[in-house]
CHARMM internal coordinates of N, CA and C (Angstrom, degrees):
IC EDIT
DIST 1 N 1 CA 1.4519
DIST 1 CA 1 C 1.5259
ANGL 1 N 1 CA 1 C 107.58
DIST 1 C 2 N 1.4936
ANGL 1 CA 1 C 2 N 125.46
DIHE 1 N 1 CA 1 C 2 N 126.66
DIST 2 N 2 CA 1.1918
ANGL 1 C 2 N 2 CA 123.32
DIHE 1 CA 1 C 2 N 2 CA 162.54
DIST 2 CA 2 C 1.1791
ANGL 2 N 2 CA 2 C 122.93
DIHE 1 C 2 N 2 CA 2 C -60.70
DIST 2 C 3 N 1.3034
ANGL 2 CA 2 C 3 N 139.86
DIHE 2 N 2 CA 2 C 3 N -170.35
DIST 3 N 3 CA 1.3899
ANGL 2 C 3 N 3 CA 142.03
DIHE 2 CA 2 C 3 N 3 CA -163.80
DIST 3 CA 3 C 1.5695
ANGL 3 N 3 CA 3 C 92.89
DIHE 2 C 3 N 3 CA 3 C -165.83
DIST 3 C 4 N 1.6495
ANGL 3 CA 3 C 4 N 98.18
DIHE 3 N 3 CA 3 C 4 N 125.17
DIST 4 N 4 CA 1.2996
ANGL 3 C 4 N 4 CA 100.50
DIHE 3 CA 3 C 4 N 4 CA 157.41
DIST 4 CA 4 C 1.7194
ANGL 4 N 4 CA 4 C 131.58
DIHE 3 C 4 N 4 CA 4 C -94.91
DIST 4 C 5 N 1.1678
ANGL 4 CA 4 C 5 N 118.52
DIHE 4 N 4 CA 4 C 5 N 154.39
DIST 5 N 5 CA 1.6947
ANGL 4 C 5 N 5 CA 132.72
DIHE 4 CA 4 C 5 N 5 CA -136.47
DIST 5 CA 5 C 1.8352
ANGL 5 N 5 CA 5 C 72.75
DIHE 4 C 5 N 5 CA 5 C -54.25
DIST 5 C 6 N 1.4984
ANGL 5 CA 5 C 6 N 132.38
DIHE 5 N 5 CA 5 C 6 N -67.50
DIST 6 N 6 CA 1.6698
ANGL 5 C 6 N 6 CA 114.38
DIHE 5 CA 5 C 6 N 6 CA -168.17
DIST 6 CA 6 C 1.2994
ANGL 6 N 6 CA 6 C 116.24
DIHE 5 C 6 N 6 CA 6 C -60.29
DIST 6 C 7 N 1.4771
ANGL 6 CA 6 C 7 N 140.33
DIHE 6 N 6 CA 6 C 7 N -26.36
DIST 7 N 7 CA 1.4619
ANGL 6 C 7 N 7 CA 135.48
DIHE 6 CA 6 C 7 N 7 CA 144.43
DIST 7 CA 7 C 1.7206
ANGL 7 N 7 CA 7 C 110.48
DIHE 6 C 7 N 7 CA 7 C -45.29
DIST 7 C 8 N 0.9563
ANGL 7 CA 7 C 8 N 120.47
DIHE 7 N 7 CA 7 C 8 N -30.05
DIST 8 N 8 CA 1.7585
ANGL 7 C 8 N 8 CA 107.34
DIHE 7 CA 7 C 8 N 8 CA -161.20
DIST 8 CA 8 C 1.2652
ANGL 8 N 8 CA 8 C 86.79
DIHE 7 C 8 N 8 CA 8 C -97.89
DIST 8 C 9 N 1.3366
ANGL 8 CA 8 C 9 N 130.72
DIHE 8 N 8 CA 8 C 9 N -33.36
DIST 9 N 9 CA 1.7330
ANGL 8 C 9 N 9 CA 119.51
DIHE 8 CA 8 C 9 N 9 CA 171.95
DIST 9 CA 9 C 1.5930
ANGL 9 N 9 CA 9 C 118.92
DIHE 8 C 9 N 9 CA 9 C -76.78
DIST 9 C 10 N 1.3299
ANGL 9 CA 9 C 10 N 109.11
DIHE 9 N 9 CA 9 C 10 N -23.45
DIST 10 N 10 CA 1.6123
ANGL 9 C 10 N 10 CA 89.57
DIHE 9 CA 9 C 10 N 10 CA 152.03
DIST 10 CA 10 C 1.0754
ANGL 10 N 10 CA 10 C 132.58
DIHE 9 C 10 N 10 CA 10 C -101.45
DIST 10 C 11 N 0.6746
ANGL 10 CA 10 C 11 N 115.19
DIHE 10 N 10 CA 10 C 11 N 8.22
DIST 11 N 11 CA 2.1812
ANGL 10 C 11 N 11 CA 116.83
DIHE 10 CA 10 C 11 N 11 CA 164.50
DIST 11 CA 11 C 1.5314
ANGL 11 N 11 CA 11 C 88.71
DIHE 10 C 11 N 11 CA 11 C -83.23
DIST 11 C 12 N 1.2131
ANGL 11 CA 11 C 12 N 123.69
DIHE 11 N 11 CA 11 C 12 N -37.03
DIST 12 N 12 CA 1.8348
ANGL 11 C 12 N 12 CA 111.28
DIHE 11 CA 11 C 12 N 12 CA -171.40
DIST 12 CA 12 C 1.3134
ANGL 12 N 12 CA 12 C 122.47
DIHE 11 C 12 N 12 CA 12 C -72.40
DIST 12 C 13 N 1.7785
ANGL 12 CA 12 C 13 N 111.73
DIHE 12 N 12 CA 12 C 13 N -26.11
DIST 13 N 13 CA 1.6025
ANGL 12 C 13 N 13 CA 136.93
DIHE 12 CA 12 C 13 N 13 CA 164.62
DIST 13 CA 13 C 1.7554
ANGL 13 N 13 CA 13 C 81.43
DIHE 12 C 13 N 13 CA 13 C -54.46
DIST 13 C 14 N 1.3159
ANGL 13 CA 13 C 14 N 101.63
DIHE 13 N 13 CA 13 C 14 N -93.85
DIST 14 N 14 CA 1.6261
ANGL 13 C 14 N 14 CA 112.75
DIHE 13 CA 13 C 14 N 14 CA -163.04
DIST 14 CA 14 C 1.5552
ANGL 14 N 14 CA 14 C 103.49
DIHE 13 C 14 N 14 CA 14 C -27.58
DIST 14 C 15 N 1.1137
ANGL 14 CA 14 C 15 N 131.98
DIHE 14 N 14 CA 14 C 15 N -84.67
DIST 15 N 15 CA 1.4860
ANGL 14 C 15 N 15 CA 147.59
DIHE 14 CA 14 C 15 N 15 CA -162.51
DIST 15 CA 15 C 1.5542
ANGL 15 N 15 CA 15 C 100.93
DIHE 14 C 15 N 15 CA 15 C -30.93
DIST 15 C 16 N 1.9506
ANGL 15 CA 15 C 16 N 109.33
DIHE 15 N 15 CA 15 C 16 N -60.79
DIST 16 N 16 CA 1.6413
ANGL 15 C 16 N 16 CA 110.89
DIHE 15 CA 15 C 16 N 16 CA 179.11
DIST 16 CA 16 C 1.6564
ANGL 16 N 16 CA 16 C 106.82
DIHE 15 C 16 N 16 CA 16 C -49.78
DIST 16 C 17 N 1.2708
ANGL 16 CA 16 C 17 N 142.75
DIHE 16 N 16 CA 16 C 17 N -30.83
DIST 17 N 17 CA 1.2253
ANGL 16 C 17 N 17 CA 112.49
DIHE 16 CA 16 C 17 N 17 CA 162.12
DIST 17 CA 17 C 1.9975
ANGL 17 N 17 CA 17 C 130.75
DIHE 16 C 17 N 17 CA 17 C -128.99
DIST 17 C 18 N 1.2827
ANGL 17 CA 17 C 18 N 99.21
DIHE 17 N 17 CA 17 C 18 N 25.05
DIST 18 N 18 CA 1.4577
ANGL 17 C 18 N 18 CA 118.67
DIHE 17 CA 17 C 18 N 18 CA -176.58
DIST 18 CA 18 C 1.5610
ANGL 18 N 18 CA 18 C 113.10
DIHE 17 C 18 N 18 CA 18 C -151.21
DIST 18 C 19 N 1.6732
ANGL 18 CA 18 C 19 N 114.91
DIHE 18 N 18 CA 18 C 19 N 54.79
DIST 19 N 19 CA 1.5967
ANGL 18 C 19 N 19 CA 104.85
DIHE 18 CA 18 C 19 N 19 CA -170.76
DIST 19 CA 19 C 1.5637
ANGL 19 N 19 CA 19 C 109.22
DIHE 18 C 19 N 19 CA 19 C -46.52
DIST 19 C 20 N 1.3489
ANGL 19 CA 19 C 20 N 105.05
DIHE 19 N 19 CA 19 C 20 N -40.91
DIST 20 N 20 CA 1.7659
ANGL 19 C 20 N 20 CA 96.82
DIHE 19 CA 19 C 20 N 20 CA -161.36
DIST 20 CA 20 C 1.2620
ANGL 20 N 20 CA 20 C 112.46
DIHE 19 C 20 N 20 CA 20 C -76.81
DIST 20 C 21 N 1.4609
ANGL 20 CA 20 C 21 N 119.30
DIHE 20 N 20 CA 20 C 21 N -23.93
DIST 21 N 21 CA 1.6673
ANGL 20 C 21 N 21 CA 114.46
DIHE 20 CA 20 C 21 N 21 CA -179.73
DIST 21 CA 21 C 1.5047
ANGL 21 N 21 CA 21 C 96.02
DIHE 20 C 21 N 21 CA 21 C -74.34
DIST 21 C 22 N 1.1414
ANGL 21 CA 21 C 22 N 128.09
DIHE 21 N 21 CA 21 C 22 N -57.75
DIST 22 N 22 CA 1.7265
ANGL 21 C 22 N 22 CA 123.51
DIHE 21 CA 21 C 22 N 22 CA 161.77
DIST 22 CA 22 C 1.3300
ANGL 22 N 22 CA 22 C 135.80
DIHE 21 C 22 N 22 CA 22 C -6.54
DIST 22 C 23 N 1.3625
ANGL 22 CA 22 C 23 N 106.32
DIHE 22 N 22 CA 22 C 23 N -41.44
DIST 23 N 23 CA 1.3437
ANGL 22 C 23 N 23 CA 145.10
DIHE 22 CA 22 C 23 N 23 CA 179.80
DIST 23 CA 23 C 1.4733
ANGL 23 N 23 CA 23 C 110.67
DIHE 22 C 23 N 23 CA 23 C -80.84
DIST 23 C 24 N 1.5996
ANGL 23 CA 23 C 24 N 124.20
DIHE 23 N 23 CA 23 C 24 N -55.74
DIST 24 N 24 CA 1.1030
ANGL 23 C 24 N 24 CA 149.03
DIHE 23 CA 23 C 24 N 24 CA -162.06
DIST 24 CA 24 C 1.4872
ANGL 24 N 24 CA 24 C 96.84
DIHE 23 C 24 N 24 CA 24 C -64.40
DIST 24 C 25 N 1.3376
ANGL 24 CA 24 C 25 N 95.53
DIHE 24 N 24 CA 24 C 25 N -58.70
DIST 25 N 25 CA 1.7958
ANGL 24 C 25 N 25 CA 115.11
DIHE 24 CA 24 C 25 N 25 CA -168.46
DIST 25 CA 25 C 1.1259
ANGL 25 N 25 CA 25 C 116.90
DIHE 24 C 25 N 25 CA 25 C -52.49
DIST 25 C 26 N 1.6643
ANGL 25 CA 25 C 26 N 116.81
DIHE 25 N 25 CA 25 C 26 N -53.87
DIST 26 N 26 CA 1.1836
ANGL 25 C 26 N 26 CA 129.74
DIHE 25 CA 25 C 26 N 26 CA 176.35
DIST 26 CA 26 C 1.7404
ANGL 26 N 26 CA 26 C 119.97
DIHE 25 C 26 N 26 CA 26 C -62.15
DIST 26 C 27 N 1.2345
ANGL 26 CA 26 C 27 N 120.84
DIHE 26 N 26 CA 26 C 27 N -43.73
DIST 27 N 27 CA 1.2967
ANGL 26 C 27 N 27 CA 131.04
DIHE 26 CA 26 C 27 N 27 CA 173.73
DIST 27 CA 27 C 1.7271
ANGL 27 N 27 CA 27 C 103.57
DIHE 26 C 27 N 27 CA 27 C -57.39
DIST 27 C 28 N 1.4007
ANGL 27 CA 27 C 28 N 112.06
DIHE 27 N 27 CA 27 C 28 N -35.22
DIST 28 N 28 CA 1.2147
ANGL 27 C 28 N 28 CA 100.19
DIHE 27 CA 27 C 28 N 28 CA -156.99
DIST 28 CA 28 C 1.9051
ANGL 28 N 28 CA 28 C 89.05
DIHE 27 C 28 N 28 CA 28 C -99.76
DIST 28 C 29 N 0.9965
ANGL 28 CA 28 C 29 N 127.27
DIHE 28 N 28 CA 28 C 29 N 10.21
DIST 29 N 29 CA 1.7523
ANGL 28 C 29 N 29 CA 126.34
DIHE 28 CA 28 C 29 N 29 CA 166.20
DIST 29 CA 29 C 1.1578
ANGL 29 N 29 CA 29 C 109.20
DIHE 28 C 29 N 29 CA 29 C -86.07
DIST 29 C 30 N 1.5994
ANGL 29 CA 29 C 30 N 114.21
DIHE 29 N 29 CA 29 C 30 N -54.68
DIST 30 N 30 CA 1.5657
ANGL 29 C 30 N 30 CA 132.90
DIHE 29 CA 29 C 30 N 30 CA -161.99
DIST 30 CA 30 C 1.4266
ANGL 30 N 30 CA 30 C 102.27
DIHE 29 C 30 N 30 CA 30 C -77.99
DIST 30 C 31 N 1.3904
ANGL 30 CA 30 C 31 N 107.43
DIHE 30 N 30 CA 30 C 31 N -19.17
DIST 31 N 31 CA 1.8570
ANGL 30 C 31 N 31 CA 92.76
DIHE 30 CA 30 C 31 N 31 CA -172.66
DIST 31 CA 31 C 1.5828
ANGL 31 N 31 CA 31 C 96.60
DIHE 30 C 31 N 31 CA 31 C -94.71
DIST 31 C 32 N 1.4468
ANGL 31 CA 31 C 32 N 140.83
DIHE 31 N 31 CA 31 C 32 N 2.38
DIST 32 N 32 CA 1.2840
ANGL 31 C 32 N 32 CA 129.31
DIHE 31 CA 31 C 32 N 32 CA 173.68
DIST 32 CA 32 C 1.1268
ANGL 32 N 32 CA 32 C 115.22
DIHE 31 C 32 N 32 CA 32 C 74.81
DIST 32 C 33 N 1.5227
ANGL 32 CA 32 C 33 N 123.41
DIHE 32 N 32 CA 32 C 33 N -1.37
DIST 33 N 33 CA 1.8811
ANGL 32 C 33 N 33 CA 121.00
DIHE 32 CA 32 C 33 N 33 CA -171.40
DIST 33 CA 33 C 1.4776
ANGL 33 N 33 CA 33 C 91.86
DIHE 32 C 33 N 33 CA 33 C -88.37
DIST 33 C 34 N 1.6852
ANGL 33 CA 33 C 34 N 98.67
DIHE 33 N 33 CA 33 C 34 N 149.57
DIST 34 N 34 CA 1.4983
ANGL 33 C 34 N 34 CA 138.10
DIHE 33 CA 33 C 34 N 34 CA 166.75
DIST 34 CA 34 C 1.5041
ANGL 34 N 34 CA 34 C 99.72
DIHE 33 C 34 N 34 CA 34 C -27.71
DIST 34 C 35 N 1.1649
ANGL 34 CA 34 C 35 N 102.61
DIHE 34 N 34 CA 34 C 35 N 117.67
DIST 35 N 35 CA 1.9576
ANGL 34 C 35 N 35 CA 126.98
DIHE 34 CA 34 C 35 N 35 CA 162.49
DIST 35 CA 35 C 1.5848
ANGL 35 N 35 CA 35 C 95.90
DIHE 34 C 35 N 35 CA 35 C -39.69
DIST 35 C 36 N 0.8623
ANGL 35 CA 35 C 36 N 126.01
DIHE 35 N 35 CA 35 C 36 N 158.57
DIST 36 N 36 CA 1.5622
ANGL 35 C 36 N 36 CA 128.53
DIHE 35 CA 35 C 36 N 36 CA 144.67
DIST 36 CA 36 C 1.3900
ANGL 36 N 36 CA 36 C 107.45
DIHE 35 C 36 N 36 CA 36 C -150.40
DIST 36 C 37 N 1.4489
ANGL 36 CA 36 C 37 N 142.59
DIHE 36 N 36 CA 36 C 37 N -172.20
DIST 37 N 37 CA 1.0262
ANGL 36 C 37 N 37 CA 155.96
DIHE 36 CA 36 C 37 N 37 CA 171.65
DIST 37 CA 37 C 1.4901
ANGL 37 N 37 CA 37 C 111.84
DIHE 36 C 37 N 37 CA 37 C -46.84
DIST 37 C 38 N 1.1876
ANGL 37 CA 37 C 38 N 105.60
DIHE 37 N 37 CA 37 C 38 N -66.89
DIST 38 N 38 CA 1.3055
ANGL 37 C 38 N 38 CA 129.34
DIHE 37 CA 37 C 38 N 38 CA -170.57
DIST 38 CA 38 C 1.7618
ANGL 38 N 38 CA 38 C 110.66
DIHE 37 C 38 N 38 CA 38 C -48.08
DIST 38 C 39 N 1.7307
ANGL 38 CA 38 C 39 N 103.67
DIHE 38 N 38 CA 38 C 39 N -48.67
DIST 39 N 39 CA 1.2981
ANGL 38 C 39 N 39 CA 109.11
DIHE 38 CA 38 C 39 N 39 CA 179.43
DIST 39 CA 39 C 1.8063
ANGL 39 N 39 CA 39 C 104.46
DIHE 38 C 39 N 39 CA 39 C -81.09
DIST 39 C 40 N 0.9821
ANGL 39 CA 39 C 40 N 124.96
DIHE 39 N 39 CA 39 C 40 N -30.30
DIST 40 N 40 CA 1.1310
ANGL 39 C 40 N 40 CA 128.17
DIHE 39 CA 39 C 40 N 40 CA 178.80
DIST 40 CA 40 C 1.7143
ANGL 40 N 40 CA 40 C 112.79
DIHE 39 C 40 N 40 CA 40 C -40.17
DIST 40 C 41 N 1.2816
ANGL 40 CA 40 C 41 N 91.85
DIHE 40 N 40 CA 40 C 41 N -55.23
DIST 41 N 41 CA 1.4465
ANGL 40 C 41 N 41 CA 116.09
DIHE 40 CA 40 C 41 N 41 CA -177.32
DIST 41 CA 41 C 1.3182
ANGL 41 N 41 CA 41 C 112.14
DIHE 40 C 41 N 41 CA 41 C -42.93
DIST 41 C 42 N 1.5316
ANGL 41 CA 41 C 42 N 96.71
DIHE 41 N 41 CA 41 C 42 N -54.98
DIST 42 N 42 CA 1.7252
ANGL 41 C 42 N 42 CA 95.30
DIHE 41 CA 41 C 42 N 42 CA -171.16
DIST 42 CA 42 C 1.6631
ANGL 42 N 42 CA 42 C 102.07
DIHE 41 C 42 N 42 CA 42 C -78.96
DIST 42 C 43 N 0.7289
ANGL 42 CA 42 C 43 N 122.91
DIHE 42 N 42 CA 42 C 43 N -59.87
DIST 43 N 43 CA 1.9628
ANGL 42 C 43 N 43 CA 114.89
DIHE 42 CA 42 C 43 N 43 CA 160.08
DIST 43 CA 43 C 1.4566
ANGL 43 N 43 CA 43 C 125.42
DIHE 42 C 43 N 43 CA 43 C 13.12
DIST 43 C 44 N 1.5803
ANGL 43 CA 43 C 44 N 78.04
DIHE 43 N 43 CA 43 C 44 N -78.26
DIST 44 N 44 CA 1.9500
ANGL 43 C 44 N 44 CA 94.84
DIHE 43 CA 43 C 44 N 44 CA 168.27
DIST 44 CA 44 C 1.5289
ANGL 44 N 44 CA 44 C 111.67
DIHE 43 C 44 N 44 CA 44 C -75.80
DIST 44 C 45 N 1.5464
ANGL 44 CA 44 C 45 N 126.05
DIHE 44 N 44 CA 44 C 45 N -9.56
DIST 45 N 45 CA 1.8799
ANGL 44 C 45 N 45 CA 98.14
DIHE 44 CA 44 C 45 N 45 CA 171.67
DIST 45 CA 45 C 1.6590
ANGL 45 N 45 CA 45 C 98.35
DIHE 44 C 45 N 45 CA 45 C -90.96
DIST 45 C 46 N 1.5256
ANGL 45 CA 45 C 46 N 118.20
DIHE 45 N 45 CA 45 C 46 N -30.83
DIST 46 N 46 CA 1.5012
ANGL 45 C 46 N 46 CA 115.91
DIHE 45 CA 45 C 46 N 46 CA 168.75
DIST 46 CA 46 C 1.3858
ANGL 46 N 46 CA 46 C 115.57
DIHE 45 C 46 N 46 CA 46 C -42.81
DIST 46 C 47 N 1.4840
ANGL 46 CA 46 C 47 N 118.17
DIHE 46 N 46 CA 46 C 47 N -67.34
DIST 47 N 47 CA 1.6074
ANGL 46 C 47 N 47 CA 113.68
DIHE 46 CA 46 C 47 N 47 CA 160.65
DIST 47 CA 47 C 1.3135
ANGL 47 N 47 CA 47 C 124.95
DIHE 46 C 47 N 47 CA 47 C -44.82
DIST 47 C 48 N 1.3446
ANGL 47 CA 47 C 48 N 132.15
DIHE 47 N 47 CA 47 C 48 N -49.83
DIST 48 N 48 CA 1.6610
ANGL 47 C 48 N 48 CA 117.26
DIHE 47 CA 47 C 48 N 48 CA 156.12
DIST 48 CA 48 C 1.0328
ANGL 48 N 48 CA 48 C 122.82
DIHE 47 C 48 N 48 CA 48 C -35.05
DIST 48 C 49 N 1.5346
ANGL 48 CA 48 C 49 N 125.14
DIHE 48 N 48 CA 48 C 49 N -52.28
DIST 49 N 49 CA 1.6232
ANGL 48 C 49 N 49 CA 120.28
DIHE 48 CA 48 C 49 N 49 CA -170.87
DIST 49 CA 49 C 1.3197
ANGL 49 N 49 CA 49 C 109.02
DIHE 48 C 49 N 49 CA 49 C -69.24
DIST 49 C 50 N 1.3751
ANGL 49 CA 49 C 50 N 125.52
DIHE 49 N 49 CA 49 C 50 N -37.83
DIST 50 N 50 CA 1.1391
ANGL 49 C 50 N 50 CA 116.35
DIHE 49 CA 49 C 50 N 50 CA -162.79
DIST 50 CA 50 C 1.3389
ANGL 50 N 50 CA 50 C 112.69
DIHE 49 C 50 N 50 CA 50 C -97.17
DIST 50 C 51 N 1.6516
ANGL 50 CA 50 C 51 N 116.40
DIHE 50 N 50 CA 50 C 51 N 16.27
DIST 51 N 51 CA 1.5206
ANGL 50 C 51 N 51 CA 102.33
DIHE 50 CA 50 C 51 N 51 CA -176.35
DIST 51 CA 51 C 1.7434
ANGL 51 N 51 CA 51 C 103.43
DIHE 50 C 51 N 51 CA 51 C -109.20
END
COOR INIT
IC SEED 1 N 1 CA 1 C
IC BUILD
């Protein structure tokens, strides 16, 4: 999946201080599986960090 330049700058926010939730986040967008709570969660601390 490409990334556009404001997607690739927030995974780079996220990544500079949470590589693995970075990681987490992205796997769990790009792979298309069902939201749940759990992923939700990390979503919104990815969006915290990076805003």
């Amino acid at each position: 999946m490409s990334l556009s330049a404001q997607t690739l700058e927030f995974f780079s926010k996220v990544a500079k201080k949470n590589f693995g939730l970075a990681c987490d986040v992205y796997y769990v967008l790009a792979s298309g599986q069902e939201i749940t709570p759990k992923e939700r969660s990390m979503i919104q601390e990815a969006l915290r960090i990076a805003g």
